[in-house]
N, C-alpha and C positions, 0 to 999 in steps of 0.2 A: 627580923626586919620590920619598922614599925610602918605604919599603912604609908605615913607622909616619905619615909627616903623611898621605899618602893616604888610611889607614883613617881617623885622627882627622878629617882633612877632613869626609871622607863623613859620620863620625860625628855635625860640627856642622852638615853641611846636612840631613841626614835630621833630625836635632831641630826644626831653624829650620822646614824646611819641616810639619813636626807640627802644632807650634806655630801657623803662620801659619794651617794647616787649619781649627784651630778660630776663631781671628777671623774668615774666611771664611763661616763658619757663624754666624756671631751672637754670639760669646764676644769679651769683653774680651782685649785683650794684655795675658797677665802674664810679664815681664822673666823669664829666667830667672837662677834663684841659686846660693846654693851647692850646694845638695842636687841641682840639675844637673848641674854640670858642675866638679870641684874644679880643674882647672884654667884660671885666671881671666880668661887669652888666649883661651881656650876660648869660654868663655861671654863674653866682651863681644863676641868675633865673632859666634856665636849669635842674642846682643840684635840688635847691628848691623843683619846680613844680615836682621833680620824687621821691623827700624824701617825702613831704608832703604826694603825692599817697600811697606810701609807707607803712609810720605809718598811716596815716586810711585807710590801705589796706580793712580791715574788715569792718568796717561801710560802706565804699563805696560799699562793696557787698551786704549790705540789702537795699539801695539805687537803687542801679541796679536791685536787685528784683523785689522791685517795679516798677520800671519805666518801665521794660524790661517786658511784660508779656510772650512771648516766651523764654527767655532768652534771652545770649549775644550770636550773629548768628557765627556759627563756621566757620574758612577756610576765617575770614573776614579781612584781613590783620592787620592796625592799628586801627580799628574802640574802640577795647577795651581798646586799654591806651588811644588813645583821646579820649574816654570818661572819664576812671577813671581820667584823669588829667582837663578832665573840668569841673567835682563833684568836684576835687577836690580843683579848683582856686573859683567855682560860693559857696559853704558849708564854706572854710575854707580860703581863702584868699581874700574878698572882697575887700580888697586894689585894688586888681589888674582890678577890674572893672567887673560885670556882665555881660555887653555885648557883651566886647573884650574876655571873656572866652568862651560864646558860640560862637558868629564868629570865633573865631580861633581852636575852637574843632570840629568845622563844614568842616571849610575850611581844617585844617588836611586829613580829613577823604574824602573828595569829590578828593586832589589830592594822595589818594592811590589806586592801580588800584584796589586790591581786597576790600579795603573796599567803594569807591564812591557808590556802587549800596545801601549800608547804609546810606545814609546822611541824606533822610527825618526823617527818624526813630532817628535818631541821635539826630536832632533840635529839632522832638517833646518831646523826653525823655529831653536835659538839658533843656528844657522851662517847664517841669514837675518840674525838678529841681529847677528851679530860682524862679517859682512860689508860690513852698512851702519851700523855705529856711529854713525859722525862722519856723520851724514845724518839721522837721524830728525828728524824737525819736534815739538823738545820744546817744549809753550808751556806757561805756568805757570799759564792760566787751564783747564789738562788736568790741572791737580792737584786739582780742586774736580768733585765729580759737576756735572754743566751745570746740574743744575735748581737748583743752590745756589749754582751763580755766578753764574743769572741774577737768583738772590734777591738778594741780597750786592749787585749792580750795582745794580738798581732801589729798594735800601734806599739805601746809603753812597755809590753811584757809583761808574765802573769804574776811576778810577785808586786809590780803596778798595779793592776790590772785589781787583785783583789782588797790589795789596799785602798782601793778608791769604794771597794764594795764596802767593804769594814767600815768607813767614815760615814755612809748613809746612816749608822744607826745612832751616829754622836749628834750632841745638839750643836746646831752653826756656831756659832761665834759671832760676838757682837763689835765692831772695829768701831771707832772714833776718830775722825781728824779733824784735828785743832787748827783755826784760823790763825792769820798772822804770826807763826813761828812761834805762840805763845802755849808753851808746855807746860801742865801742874806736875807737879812733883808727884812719886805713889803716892798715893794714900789724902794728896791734897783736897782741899774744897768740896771734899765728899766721893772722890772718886777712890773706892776703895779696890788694891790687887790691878791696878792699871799697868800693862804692860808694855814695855817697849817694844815696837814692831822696827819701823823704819821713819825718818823723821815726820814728824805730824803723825805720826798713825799709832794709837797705840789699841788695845786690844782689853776689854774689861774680863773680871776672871770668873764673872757670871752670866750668862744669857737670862734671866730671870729677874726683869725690872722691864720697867715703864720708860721708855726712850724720854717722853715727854716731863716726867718726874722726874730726870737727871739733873744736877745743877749746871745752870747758868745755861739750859734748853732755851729758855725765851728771852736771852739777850746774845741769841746766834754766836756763841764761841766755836762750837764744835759741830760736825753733823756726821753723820751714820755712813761709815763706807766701807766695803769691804776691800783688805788689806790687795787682793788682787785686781779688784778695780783701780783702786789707785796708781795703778802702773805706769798706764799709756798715757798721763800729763806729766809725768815724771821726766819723761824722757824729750821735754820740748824746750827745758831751761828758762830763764827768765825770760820773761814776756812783755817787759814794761815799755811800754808806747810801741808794744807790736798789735798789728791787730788778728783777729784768731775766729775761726769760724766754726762751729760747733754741731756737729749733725747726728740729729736722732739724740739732741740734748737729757730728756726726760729719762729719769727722775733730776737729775742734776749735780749728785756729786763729783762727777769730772769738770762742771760746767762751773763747781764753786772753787776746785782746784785752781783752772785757770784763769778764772776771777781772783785768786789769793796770791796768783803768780804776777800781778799786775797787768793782763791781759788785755785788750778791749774788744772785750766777748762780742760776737752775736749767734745767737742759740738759735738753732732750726729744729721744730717737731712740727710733726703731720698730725698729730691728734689733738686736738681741741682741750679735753680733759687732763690730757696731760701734759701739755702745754701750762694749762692755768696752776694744776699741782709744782712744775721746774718753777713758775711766778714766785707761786707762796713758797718754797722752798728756799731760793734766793733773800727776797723779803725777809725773812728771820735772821739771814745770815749777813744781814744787810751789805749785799752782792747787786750790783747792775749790769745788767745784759742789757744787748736788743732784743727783742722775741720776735721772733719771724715765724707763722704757723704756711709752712711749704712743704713739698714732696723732694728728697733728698736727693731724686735721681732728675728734677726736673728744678735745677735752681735756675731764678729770672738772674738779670742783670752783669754788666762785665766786671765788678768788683773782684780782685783779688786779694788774699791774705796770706801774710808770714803765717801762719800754720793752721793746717786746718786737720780735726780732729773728728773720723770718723768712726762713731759706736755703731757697727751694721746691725741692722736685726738678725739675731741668727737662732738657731736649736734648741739655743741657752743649756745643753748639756752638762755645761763646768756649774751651774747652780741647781745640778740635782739634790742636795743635801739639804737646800730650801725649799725646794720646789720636787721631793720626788715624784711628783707624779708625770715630770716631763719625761722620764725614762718612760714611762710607759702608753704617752700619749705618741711620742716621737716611732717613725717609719724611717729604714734606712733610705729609703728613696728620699724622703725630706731633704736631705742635708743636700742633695743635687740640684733641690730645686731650690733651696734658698740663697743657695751657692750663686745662681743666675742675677739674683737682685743684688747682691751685695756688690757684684763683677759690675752690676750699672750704677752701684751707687760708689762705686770705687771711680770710677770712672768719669762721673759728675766732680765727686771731690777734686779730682787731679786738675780740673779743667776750672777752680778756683784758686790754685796753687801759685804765688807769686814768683817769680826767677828767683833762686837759691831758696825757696821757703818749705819748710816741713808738712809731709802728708803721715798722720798717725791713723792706721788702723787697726782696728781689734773688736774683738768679739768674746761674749761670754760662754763660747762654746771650745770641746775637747776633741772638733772632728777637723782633722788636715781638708778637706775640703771648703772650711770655713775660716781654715787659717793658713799654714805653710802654701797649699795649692794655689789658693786664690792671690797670694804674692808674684808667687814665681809666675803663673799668668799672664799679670797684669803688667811685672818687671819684662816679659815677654813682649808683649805690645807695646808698651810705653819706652823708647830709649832715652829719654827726655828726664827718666826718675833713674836712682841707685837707690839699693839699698841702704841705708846706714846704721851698722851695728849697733847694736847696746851694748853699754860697757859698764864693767861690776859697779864705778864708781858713780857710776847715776844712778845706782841703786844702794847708794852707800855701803859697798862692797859685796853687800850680798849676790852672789852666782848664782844660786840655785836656780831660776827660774829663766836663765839666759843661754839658751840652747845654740851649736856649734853656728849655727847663721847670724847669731847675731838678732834672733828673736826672742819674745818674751813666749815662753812656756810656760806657763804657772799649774801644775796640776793639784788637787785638790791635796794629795800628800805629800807635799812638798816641806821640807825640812825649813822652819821658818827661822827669821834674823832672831838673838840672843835667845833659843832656846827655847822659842815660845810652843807651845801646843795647841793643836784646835783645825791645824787645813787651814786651808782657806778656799776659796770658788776656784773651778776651771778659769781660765784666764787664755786670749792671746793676742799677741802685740806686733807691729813689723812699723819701724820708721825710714822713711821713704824722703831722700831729698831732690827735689828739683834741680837741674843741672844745666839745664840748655832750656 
């Protein structure tokens, strides 16, 4: 190993291992970019080596178990991601070489000042590691904290249950939906292996490109949405000279949905930043809203709408395969307590609801308390709303995701339209019409 890759080595695991420090702590993973790393081998190893950590967050804990007979020492700076990141290059990347993973999880750890007094301990545990490779008892239900696989089992069943584990270690899938009904052919204008999903959505057969480098990116044909988000405007039909009210708008691909269904949008977010992001997002796709930057549980004015459209904050559990690290940041207690805002933000919406006009709710999460419960609640309270089922043909006959109520289910291993592969997010859906 020549002096120059060995620094840069070091260079990208002392980062990764930074990086993963703060998920660890309760921070979102954010990718790093160009303003990290300018060279781009650079950084997609970077990304790599803290996605990989990542998705066998769990197994690397039964690993550390053992090797770690005291545990992992508290107050020790980085000694904890450079490890999990050198279980996680010596277990699950051998490409990258066994030796260079220990040396450079070693070396990590000896130039942090709180973690150096670690280092022997360090070497002897991934030499435990390297030792017994081809042995560790990796089971795919150790990808999932226990108390969420035993939720997952007792909701969906366990051969659900570990199909959903199995998907953490695939890479997501990248969806596209095309404006104005206007579909390319495979293989057309540069989109190569483009899949049929359901209409407008099709699914590319790489996750491994630049969104922004796609053609026809900067004359807003297409924009980035995942085939399960797509759902809940699906189900509102055309929209032209209706007016539609849009809550917890941001990022905005529902919000460009019903802008494309001829809607006349007005979008509500409570965050400033991300408010201006739904702006530019629209902007590209040259989409007009109103923007209204409000608190969803607290809208001014008597204005009513033919259908209002609410994305709750929730758990976000059904985007663990993006985002694993929300497995392990989420508490069962949370979903009880998110459950209470979403119950007042359900409850605002209703109360912008026109006579005969549509209430969409859903959420990116896979917990009944954030989806089935919080219906029948609200259907509880409210006799002024019914239910109204989905039916296959609003989803151009695809069933799979349309559960005995009449709700959108969408679970992450869900058998997708014409045979496609890949999951797709947690998803759930309940449309609600006004009646009195």
């Amino acid at each position: 190993m020549s002096a120059r890759s060995n620094t840069a080595g070091l260079d990208v695991r002392r980062a990764a291992a930074q990086r993963l420090q703060l998920v660890l702590t309760g921070a979102p993973f954010i990718p790093f970019g160009l303003g990290d790393f300018e060279d781009g081998r650079e950084r997609g190893l970077a990304n790599r080596l803290v996605t990989v950590a990542l998705r066998r967050h769990g197994q690397i804990n039964k690993v550390l178990d053992q090797v770690l007979e005291k545990g992992t020492p508290k107050r020790a700076g980085l000694f904890e991601p450079a490890m999990r990141i050198g279980i996680a290059q010596l277990l699950f990347m051998p490409e990258l070489g066994a030796h260079a993973a220990l040396h450079l999880a070693v070396e990590t750890i000896k130039r942090d000042r709180r973690a150096s007094r670690f280092a022997k301990l360090a070497n002897a545990a991934l030499r435990t590691v390297q030792r017994d490779a081809a042995s560790w008892p990796l089971r795919a239900q150790d990808l999932l904290p226990e108390w969420m696989f035993k939720r997952w089992t007792k909701r969906y069943g366990e051969t659900q249950a570990l199909k959903m584990a199995e998907l953490l270690l695939e890479q997501p899938p990248l969806d596209l939906v095309f404006k104005n009904g206007v579909i390319p052919q495979e293989g057309a204008d540069g989109f190569d292996g483009l899949a049929a999903l359901l209409p407008q959505s099709y699914r590319l057969a790489t996750r491994d490109v630049t969104v922004a480098d796609l053609p026809a990116y900067e004359e807003g044909q297409w924009w980035v949405q995942d085939l399960s988000s797509t759902l809940p405007a699906r189900l509102v039909g055309s929209l032209v000279g209706k007016n539609v009210l849009d809550l917890c708008a941001a990022p905005g691909g529902k919000t460009a949905q019903l802008c494309d269904l001829g809607g006349l949008v007005t979008a509500v977010e409570i965050e400033k930043d991300r408010l201006v992001r739904l702006r530019s997002n629209l902007e590209r796709l040259n989409f007009h809203a109103k923007m209204v930057e409000a608190d969803a549980t607290q809208l001014d004015g008597a204005d009513e709408y033919d259908v209002v459209l609410l994305d709750a904050p929730c758990s976000a559990t059904g985007t663990y395969r993006r985002h694993p690290e929300v497995l392990w940041h989420r508490k069962e207690r949370d979903f009880t307590q998110r459950a209470e805002l979403q119950s007042q933000m359900l409850a605002a919406a209703a109360k912008k609801v026109a006579n005969g006009g549509q209430l969409i709710y859903c959420t990116c999460s896979l917990e009944p308390e954030e989806g089935e419960n919080q219906i029948k609640q609200f259907l509880d309270k409210n006799g002024d709303f019914e239910l109204s089922p989905v039916q296959a043909k609003e989803l151009d006959g695809w069933t799979g995701p349309i559960d005995v109520n009449g709700y959108v289910r969408a679970l992450p291993c869900l058998e997708l339209p014409n045979g496609c592969a890949g999951g797709t997010d947690g998803f759930f859906a309940a449309r609600l019409q006004r009646v009195a």
